[in-house]
C-alpha positions as CSV (number, residue, x, y, z in Angstrom):
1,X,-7.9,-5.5,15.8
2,X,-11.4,-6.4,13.8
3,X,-11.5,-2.8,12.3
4,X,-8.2,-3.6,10.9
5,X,-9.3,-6.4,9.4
6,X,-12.3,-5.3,8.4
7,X,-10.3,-2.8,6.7
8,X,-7.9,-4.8,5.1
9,X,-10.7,-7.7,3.7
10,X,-12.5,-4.1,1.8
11,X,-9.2,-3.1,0.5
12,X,-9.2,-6.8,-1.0
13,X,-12.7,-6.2,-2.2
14,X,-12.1,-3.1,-4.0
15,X,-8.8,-3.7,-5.3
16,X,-10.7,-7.2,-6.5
17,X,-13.0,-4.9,-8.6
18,X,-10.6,-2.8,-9.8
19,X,-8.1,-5.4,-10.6
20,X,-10.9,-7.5,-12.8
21,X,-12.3,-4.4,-15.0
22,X,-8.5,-3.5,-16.3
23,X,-8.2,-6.7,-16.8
24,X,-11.5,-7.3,-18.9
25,X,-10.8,-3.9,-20.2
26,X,-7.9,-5.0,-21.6
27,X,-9.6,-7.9,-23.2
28,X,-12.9,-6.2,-24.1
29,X,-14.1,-5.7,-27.6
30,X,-14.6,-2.2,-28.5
31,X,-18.1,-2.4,-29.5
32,X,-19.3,-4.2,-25.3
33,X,-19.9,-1.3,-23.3
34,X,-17.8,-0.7,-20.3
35,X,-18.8,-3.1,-16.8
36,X,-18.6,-6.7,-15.9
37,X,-20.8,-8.5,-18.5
38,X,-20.0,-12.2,-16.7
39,X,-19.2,-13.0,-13.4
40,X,-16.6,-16.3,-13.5
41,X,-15.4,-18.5,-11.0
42,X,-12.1,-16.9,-11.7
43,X,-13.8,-13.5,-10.5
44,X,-14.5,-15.0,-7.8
45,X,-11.6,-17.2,-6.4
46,X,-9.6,-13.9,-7.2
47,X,-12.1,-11.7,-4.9
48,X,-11.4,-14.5,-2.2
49,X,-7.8,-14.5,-2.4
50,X,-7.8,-10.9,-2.1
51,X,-9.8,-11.1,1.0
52,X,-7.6,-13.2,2.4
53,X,-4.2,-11.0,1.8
54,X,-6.1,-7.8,2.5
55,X,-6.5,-9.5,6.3
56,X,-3.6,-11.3,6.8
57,X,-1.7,-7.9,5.7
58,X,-4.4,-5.8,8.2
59,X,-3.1,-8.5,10.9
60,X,0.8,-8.4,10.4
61,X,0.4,-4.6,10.2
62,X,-1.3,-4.2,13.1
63,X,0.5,-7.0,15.2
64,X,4.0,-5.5,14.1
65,X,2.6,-1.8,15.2
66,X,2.0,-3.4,18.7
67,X,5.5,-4.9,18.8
68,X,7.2,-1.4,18.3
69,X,5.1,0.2,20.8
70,X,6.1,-2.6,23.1
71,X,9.6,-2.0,22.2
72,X,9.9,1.9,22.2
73,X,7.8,1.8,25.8
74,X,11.0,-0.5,27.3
């Protein structure tokens, strides 16, 4: 159960990063080279709330995988 959500929190993490450099590289003059030049609160409060879904999905996944078992075992 903790590798799960230890799982799902680094999905969050990457998808974090990912999701913040298209969005600054949509954004981005053409003359700034490519990276994260500023880190904002709004970086960050995303990175958290991505966390957060990343374990909370890891936790319904794996709890809903435990209720199948339970029901193909009966």
């Amino acid at each position: 159960m903790k590798k799960a959500m230890l799982i799902g929190v680094i999905i969050g993490i990457l998808f974090s990063i990912w999701d913040t450099l298209v969005s600054y590289a949509d954004t981005a003059p053409i003359d700034v080279e490519p990276g994260i030049v500023i880190v904002s609160w709004s970086i960050v409060a995303k990175t958290i709330i991505y966390i957060f879904i990343g374990g909370v999905a890891a936790l319904m996944i794996m709890f809903m995988i435990k209720c199948f078992d339970r029901l193909l075992r009966n």
